[in-house]
GUPALO-330305 format. One record per residue (C-alpha): residue number from 1; residue in one letter; x, y, z. Coordinates in Angstrom, 1 decimal. Example, Ala and Ser with C-alpha at 12.3 -4.5 7.8 and 13.67 -1.06 7.14 Angstrom:
2
+-----+--------+--------+--------+--------+
: num : residu :      u :      v :      w :
+-----+--------+--------+--------+--------+
:   1 :      A :   12.3 :   -4.5 :    7.8 :
:   2 :      S :   13.7 :   -1.1 :    7.1 :
+-----+--------+--------+--------+--------+
END
This chain:
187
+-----+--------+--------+--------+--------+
: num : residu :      u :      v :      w :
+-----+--------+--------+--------+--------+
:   1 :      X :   68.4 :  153.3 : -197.7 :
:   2 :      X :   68.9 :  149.8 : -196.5 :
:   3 :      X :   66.1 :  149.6 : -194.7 :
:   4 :      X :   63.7 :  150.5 : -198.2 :
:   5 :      X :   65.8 :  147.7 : -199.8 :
:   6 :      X :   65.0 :  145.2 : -196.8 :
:   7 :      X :   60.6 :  146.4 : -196.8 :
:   8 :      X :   60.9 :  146.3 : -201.1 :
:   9 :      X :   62.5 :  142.4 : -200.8 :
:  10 :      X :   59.8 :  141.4 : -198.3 :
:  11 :      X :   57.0 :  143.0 : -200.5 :
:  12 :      X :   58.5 :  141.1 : -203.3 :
:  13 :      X :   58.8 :  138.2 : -201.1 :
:  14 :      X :   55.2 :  138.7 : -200.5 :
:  15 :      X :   53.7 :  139.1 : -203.8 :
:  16 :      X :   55.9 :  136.0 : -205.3 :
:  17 :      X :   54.2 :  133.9 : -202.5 :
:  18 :      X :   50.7 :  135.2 : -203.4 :
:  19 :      X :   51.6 :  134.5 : -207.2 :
:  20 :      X :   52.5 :  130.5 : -206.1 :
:  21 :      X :   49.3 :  129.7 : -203.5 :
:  22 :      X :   46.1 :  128.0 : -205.0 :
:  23 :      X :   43.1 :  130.6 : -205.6 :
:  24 :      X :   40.7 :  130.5 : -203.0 :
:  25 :      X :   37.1 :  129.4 : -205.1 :
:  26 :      X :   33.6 :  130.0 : -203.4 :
:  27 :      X :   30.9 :  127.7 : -204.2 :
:  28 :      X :   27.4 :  130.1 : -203.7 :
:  29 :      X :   25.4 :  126.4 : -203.4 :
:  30 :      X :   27.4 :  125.1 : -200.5 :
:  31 :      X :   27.1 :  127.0 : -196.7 :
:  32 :      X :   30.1 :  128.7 : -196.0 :
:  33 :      X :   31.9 :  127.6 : -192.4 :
:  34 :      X :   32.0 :  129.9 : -189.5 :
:  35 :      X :   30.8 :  130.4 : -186.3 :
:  36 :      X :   27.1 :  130.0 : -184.8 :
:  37 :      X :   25.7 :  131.4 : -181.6 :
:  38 :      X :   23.0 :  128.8 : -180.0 :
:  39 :      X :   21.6 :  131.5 : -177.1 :
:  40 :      X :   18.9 :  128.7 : -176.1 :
:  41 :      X :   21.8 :  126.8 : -174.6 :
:  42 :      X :   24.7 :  129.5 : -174.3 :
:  43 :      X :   27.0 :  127.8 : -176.5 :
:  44 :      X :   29.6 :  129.1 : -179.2 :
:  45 :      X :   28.9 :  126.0 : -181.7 :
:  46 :      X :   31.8 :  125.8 : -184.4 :
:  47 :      X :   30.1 :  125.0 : -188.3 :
:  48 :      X :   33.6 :  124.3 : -190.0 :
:  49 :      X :   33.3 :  120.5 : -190.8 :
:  50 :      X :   35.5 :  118.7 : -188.6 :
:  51 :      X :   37.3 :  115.1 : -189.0 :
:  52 :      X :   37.2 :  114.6 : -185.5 :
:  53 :      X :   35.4 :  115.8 : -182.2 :
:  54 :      X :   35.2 :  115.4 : -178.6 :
:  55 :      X :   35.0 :  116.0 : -175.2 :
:  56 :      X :   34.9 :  114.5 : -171.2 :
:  57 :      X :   31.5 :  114.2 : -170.0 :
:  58 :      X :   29.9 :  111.9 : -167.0 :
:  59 :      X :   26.7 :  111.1 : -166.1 :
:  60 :      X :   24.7 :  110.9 : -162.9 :
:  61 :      X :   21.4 :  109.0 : -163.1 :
:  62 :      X :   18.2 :  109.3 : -161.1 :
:  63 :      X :   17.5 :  106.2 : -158.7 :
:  64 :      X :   17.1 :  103.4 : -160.9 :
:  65 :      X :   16.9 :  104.9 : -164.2 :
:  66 :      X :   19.6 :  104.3 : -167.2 :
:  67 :      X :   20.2 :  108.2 : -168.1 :
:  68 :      X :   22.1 :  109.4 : -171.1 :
:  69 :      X :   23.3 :  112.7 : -172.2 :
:  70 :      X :   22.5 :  113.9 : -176.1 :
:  71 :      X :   24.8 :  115.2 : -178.5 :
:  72 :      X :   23.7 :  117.2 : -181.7 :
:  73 :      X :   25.9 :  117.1 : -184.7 :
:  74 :      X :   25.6 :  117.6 : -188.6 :
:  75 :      X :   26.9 :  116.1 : -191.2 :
:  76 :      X :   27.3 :  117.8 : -194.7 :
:  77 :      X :   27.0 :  114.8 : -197.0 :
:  78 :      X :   27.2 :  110.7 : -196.7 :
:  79 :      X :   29.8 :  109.2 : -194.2 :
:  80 :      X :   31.5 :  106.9 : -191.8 :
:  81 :      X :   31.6 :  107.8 : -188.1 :
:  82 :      X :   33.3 :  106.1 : -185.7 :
:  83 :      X :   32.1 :  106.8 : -182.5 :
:  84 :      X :   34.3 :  106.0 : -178.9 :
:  85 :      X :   33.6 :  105.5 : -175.5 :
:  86 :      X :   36.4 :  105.3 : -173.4 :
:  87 :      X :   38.4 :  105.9 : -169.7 :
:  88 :      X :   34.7 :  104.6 : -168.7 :
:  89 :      X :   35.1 :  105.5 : -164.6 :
:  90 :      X :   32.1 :  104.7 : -162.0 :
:  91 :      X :   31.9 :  100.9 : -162.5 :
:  92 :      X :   29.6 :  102.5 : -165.6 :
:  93 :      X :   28.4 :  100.4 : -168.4 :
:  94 :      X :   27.9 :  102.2 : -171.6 :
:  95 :      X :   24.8 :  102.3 : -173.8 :
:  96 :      X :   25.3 :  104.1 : -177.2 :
:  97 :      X :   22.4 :  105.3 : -180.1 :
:  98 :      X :   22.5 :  107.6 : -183.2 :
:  99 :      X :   19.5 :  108.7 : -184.1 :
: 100 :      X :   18.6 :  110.9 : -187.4 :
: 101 :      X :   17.5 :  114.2 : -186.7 :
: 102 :      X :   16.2 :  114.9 : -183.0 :
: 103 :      X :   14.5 :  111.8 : -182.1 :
: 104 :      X :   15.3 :  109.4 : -179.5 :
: 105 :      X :   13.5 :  106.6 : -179.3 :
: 106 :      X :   13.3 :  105.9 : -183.1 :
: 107 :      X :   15.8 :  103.4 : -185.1 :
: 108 :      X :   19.3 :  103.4 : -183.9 :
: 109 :      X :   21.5 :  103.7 : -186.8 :
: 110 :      X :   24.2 :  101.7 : -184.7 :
: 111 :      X :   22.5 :   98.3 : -184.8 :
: 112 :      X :   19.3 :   98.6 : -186.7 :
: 113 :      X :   16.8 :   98.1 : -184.0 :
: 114 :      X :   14.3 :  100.4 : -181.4 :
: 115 :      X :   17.1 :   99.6 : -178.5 :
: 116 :      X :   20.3 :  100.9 : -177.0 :
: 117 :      X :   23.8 :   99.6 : -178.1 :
: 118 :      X :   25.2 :   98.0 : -174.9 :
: 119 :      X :   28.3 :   95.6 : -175.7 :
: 120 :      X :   30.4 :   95.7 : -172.9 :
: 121 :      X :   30.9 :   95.4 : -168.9 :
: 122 :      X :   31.4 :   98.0 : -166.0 :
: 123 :      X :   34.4 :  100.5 : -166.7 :
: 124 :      X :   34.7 :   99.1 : -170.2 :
: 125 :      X :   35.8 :  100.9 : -173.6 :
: 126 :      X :   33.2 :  101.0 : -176.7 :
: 127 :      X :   33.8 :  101.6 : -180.6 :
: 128 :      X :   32.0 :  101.4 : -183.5 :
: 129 :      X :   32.2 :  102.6 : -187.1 :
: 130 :      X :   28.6 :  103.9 : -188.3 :
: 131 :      X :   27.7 :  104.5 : -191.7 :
: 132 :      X :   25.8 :  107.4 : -191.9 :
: 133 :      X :   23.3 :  107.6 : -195.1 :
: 134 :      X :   23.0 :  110.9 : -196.1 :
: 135 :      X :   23.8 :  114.4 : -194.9 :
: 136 :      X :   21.8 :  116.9 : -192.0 :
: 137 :      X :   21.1 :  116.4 : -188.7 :
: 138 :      X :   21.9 :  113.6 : -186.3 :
: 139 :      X :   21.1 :  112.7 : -182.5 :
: 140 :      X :   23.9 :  110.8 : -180.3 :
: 141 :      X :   22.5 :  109.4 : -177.0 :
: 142 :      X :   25.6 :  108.5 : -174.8 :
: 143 :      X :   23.7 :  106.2 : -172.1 :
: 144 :      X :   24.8 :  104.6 : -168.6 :
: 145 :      X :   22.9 :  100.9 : -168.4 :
: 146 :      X :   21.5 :  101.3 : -163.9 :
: 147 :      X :   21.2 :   98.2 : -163.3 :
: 148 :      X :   24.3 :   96.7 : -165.0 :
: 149 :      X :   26.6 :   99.6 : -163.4 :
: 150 :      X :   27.1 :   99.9 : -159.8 :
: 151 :      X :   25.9 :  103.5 : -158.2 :
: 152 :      X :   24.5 :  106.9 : -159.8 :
: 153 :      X :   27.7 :  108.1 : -161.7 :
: 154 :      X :   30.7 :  107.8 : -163.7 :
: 155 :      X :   32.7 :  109.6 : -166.3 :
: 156 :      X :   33.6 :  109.2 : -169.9 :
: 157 :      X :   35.6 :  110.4 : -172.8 :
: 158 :      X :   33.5 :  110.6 : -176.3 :
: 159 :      X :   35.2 :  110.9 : -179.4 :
: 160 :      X :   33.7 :  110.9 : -182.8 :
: 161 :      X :   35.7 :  110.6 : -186.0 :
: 162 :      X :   35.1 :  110.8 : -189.7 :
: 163 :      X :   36.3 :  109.0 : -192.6 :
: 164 :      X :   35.1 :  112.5 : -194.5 :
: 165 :      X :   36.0 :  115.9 : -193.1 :
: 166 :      X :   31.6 :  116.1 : -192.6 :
: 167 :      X :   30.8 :  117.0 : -189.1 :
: 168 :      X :   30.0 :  120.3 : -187.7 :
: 169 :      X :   27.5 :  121.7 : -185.0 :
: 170 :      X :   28.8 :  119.4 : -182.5 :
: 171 :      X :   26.9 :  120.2 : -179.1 :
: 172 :      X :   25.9 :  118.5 : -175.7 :
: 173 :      X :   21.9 :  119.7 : -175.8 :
: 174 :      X :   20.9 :  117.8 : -172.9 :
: 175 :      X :   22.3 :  115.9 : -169.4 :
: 176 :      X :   21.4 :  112.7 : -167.4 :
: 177 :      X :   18.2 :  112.3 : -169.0 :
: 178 :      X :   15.9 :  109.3 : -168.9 :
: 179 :      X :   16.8 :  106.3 : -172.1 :
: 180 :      X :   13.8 :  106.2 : -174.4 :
: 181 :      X :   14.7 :  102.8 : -175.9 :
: 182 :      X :   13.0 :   99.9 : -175.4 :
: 183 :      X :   16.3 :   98.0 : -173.7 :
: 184 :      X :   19.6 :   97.2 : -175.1 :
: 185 :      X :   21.3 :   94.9 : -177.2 :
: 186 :      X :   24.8 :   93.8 : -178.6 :
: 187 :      X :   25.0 :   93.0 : -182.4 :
+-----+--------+--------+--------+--------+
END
């Protein structure tokens, strides 16, 4: 008997929980979150917009070529996105560009111009806030500058952040390749 008393109070409990939570509303126009499967690259890639995204990467550039490694990412309306580069290891200097859609050697939303963003020195920390003009697709090259770094490698830590919760798709869709800018510059 007591036990039928204890399941009846936690059904109760239950239902008087359900009666106080906020309803759950679907919007058909807007793409629900879940989870993709990219098989071209054998990644799980997570759609559920994100504030904030990341990972430890490193680089390791051909003889005398500044390489970068791509990141895909989406954004589901207008935003700010700060983008860092830091614990920088290799004596590396760090060359950054956002590009819209899948280019990479088109206008880099981070300073306005056809080059890389390279403000700093070897092993040294980079930031910057990005405002990003409307929603879909976006390109972020993660470069190492050869001739301002000393060797062929070095590590990093990228971490992206919105001022929205906008971002989704995040993925690494290509290593150490070759910079298509024409050079670098500091705004």
């Amino acid at each position: 008997m007591l036990s039928r008393i204890c399941i009846s109070f936690v059904i109760f409990s239950i239902i008087i929980a359900c009666d106080k939570a906020d309803p759950i509303a679907l919007d058909a126009s807007k793409s629900l979150p879940g989870l993709a499967v990219d098989l071209s690259f054998s990644q799980i890639i997570f759609s559920t917009p994100q504030s904030h995204q990341g990972t430890s990467d490193y680089w390791h550039c051909s003889l005398s070529t500044n390489c970068q490694n791509i990141y895909s990412l989406n954004l589901n309306q207008a935003d700010t996105v700060t983008v860092t580069v830091n614990s920088v290891t290799g004596d590396s200097v760090v060359r950054l560009a956002l590009f819209s859609g899948s280019t990479l050697n088109g206008t880099n939303l981070i300073n306005g111009a056809t080059t890389d963003r390279e403000c700093g020195g070897q092993n040294v920390s980079d930031t910057i806030a990005i405002s990003i003009p409307s929603a879909g697709p976006y390109s972020l090259a993660v470069g190492r500058d050869w001739g301002n770094s000393a060797d062929a490698s070095g590590t990093y830590v990228l971490t992206l952040s919105s001022a929205l919760v906008s971002m989704s798709e995040f993925a690494k869709i290509s290593s150490n390749t070759p910079t298509q800018s024409s050079g670098y510059s500091c705004p």
